[in-house]
C-alpha positions in Angstrom: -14.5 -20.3 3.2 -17.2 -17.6 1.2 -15.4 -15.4 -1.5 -16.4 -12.3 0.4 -14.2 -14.1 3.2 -11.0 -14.9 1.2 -11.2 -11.2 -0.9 -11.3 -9.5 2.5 -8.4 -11.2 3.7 -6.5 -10.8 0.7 -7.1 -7.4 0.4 -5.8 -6.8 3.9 -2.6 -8.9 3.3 -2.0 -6.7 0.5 -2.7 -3.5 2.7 -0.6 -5.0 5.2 2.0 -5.6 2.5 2.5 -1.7 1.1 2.0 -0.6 4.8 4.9 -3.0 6.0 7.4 -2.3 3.0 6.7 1.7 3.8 8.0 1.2 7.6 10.5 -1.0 6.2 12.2 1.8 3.5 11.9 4.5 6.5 13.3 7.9 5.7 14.2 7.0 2.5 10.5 6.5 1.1 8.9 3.9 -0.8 8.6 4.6 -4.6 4.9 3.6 -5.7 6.3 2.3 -9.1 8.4 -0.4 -7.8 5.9 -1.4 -4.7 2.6 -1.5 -7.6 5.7 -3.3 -9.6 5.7 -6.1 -7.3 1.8 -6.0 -7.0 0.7 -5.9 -10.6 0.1 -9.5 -11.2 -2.5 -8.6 -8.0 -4.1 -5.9 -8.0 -4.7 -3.3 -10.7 -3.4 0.2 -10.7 -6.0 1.3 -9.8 -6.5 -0.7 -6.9 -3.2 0.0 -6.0 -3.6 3.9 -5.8 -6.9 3.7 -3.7 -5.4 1.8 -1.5 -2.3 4.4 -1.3 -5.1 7.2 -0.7 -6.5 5.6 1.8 -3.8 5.1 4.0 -3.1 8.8 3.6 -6.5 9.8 3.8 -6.4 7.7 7.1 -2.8 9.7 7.9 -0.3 6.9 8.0 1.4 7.7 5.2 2.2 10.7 3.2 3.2 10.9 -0.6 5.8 13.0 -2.3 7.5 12.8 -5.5 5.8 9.5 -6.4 7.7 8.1 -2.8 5.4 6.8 0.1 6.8 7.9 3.7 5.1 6.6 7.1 3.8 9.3 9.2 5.7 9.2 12.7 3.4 8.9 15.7 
């Protein structure tokens, strides 16, 4: 399998991983410490928060005090 091939697929297993443990908390939110907590050895911080912007950029999720919530649809 090519690099580019295996970092594209991790990547979205890692999307897939903060998207899923957001639907999983529900009302209650998903605080971004403890998910990039279990994501540090990883993915950097930074990684981490682009990825966050993106999914609310895309509208799936919104962010308030430092909790991640999934946008009903």
């Amino acid at each position: 399998m090519q690099d580019t091939t295996r970092q594209e697929r991790a990547a979205a297993l890692v999307v897939r991983a903060i998207v899923e443990t957001i639907e999983e908390t529900g009302n209650n939110g998903a605080p971004l410490g403890v998910m990039y907590a279990a994501l540090c050895g990883m993915i950097s911080y930074n990684t981490f928060m682009t990825v966050i912007n993106a999914l609310v950029k895309a509208g799936a999720i919104r962010v308030s005090n430092h909790c991640a919530y999934r946008i009903q649809s």
